[in-house]
C-alpha positions, -999 to 999 in steps of 0.1 A, spaced: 0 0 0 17 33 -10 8 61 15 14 97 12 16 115 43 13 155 42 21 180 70 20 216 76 36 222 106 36 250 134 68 267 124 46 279 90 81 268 70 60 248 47 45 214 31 66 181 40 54 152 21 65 117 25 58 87 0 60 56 21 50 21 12 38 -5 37 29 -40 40 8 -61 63 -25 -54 76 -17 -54 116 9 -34 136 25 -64 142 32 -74 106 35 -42 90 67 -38 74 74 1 55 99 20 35 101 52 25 98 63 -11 107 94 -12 104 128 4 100 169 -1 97 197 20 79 223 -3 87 257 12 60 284 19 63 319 2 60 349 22 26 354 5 17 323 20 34 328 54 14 359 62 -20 341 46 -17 317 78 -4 344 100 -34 366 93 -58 338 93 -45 331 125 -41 364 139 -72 380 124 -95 352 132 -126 359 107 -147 334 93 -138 348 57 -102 345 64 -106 314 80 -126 300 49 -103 316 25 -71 298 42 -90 266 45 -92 265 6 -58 274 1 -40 248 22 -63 220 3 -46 232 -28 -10 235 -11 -13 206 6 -20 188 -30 9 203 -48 31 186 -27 13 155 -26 21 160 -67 53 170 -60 68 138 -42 51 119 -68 69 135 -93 102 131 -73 97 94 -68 80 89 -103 54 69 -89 24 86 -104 -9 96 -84 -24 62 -104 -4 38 -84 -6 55 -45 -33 42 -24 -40 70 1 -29 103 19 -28 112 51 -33 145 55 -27 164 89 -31 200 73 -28 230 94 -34 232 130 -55 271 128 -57 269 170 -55 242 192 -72 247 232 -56 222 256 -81 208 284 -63 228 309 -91 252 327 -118 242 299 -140 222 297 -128 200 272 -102 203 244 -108 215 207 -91 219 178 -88 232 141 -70 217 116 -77 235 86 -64 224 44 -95 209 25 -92 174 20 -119 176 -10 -94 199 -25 -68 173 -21 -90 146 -32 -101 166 -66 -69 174 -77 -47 142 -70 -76 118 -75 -62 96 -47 -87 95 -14 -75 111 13 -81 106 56 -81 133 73 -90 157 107 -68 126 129 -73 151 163 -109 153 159 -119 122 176 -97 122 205 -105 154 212 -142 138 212 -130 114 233 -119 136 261 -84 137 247 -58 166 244 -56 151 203 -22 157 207 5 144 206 -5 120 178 31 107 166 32 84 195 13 58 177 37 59 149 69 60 171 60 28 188 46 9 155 77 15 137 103 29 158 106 4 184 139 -15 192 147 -46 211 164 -36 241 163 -1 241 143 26 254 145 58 233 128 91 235 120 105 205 121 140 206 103 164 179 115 194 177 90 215 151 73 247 157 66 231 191 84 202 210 69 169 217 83 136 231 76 98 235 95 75 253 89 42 241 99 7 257 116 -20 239 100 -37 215 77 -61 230 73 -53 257 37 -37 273 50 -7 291 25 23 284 43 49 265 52 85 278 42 113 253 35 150 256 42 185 244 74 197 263 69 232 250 81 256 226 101 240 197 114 262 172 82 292 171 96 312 196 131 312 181 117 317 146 92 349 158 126 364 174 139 362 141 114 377 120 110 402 142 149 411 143 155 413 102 120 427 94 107 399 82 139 391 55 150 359 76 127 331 89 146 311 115 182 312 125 201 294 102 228 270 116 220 282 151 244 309 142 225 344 160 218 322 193 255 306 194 268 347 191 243 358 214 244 358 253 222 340 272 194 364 296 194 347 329 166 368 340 144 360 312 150 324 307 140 328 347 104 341 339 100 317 305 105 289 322 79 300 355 56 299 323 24 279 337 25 253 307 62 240 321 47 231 356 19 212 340 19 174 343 14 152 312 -7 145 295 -5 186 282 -4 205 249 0 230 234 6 256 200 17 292 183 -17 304 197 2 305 232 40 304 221 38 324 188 48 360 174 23 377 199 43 361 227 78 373 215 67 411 202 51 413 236 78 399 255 111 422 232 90 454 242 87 443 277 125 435 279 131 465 254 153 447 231 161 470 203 197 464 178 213 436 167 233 421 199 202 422 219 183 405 195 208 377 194 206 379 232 170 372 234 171 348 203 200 327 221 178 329 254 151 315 234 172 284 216 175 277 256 144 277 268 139 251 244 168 228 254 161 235 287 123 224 284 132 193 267 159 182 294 135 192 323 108 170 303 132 142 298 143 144 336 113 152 355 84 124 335 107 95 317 142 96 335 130 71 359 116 47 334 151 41 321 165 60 286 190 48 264 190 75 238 174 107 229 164 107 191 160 141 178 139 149 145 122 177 128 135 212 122 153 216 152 179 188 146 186 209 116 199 238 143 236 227 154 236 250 185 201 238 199 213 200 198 244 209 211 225 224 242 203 200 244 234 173 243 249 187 272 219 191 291 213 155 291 247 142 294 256 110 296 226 102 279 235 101 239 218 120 220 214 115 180 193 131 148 167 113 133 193 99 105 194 72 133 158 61 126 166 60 86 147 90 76 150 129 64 144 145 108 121 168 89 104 138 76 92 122 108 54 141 110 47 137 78 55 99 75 33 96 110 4 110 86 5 77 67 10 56 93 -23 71 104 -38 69 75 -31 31 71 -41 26 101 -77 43 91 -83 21 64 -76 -10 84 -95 -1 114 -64 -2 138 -71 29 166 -40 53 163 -44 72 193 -24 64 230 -50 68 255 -22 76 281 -3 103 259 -38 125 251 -59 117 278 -86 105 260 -114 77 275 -101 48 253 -85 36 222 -102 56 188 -98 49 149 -89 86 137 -94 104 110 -124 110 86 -124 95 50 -125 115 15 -129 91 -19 -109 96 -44 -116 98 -82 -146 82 -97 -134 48 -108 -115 43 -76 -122 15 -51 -134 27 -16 -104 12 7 -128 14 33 -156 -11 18 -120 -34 -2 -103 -38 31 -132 -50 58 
């Protein structure tokens, strides 16, 4: 069964799509490969689209946006068919996570709720191939956070005998799952541990006027000096004193946050930018160490496995490294994927997992009242077999 899985993630950098073929029809005996992969980068244009939508908040933008990211999300669908030259003909499925709009953990609500917004009729119509999508939804239904979701994936295929890794995301915002050895029935650890790279990313936007997106090779935080007094106040944040299972998004740790928090601390010129950017590169590492320490530590961990954006940034895994030392701590090469390919390939996982009725949710990593079979399904082209009614 060949699976594309799509995701737009937090840190707005764009479409990663993964081509991934597997076999078997239970966790047990699946076996997968991946075919090929592309990280289709968003233009400004389309940054500020999803900025606005977010920021502004109208139904007409929100609509607007909604049909955009369908079409987005199924150029690159095309596009790592066209890298692979497997054509849309021969794959099965997508998986389509789209774009998380806002996300409201349970914390002081009444219950969770979510909106993941990129039309997967639009995806459907122009690829011809059927599509699952809205995989939060039903968790959140459930009682669940709907987050993390890669947890299901990380166990399924990332497993190893005798080792207990934590796999640590590190996209717009950081998530981790420890997961036992293979085989064995320990309940998995998984949660957000707080901002990723969206924090980091605003500073820099907001420090070059838009012309640079993220901090490229970790270079303004290794130059800048680290604030004491406001890594202090980041890290009294309430999220960090939260227990698991928690979540969150850019609605909370986004551009808002930084502007605010740069006029507050009055950081004006270069140095003190690179001052408040490196203070921000540690509030990550020091999240995901006080994560690793204070909810898994005890459970035993072998390795740290770092993927997504963030493995990309020399100077954050190099924090992060010493942080945790002795434990080792490697970049998602280690797992035989592209980092940035992790959350997309989790996508078609999920979606498999759809279309063989296999629940993909951990009840203990989203809080939800019980195992759930996520997702909602789209058909594709006229002609094409429901995989719903073919596979029982």
């Amino acid at each position: 069964m060949k699976v594309i899985g799509l995701m737009s993630g937090t840190s707005l950098d764009g479409v990663d799509a993964v081509l991934a073929e597997f076999q078997g029809r239970t966790p047990e005996t699946l076996e997968w490969r991946v075919l090929g992969f592309v990280s289709v980068a968003y233009t400004l244009e389309r940054r500020n689209i999803i900025h606005n939508a977010i920021l502004e908040g109208s139904a007409q933008a929100i609509c607007r946006v909604h049909a955009r990211l369908g079409e987005w999300l199924a150029e690159a669908a095309l596009q790592v068919c066209a890298a692979t030259g497997i054509p849309p003909e021969q794959v099965d499925l997508v998986g389509s996570h789209g774009h998380t709009i806002w996300h409201i953990p349970r914390a002081g609500e009444p219950r969770a709720a979510g909106l993941q917004l990129g039309d997967p009729n639009t995806i459907a119509e122009r690829t011809g191939i059927p599509v699952v999508a809205d995989f939060r939804g039903r968790d959140i239904a459930a009682g669940g956070e709907g987050a993390p979701l890669v947890p299901w994936q990380d166990r399924v295929l990332f497993s190893l005998p005798g080792k207990r890794r934590v796999l640590q995301n590190i996209g717009g915002i950081g998530n981790l799952t420890w997961v036992p050895p293979r085989g064995e029935t320990a309940p998995l650890v998984a949660f957000d541990t707080g901002p990723g790279n969206s924090l980091i990313d605003a500073a820099v936007e907001l420090a070059t006027g838009g012309r640079e997106t993220y901090d490229r090779d970790g270079v303004r935080a290794a130059r800048g000096r680290v604030r004491d007094d406001i890594l202090a106040e980041l890290l009294a944040h309430p999220f960090m004193a939260l227990e698991p299972p928690k979540s969150t998004g850019r609605e909370t740790f986004g551009r808002p946050f930084v502007k605010e928090l740069a006029q507050r601390h009055g950081i004006e010129g270069d140095a003190a930018w690179d001052d408040l950017i490196a203070t921000l590169t540690m509030l990550t590492a020091r999240t995901i160490g006080d994560s690793i320490r204070r909810w898994v530590a005890s459970r035993g961990v072998d390795e740290v496995v770092i993927s997504g954006g963030g493995a990309r940034n020399p100077t954050l895994v190099l924090w992060i490294t010493r942080g945790l030392a002795p434990v080792p701590v490697v970049t998602g090469e280690t797992l035989g994927i592209d980092p940035d390919s992790k959350e997309a390939l989790a996508f078609a996982a999920l979606a498999w997992a759809h279309v063989n009725g296999v629940p993909g949710n951990i009840p203990e990593a989203t809080g939800s009242t019980g195992l759930r079979i996520l997702g909602s399904y789209t058909p594709g082209a006229m002609g094409r077999p429901n995989l719903l009614a073919t596979r029982g």
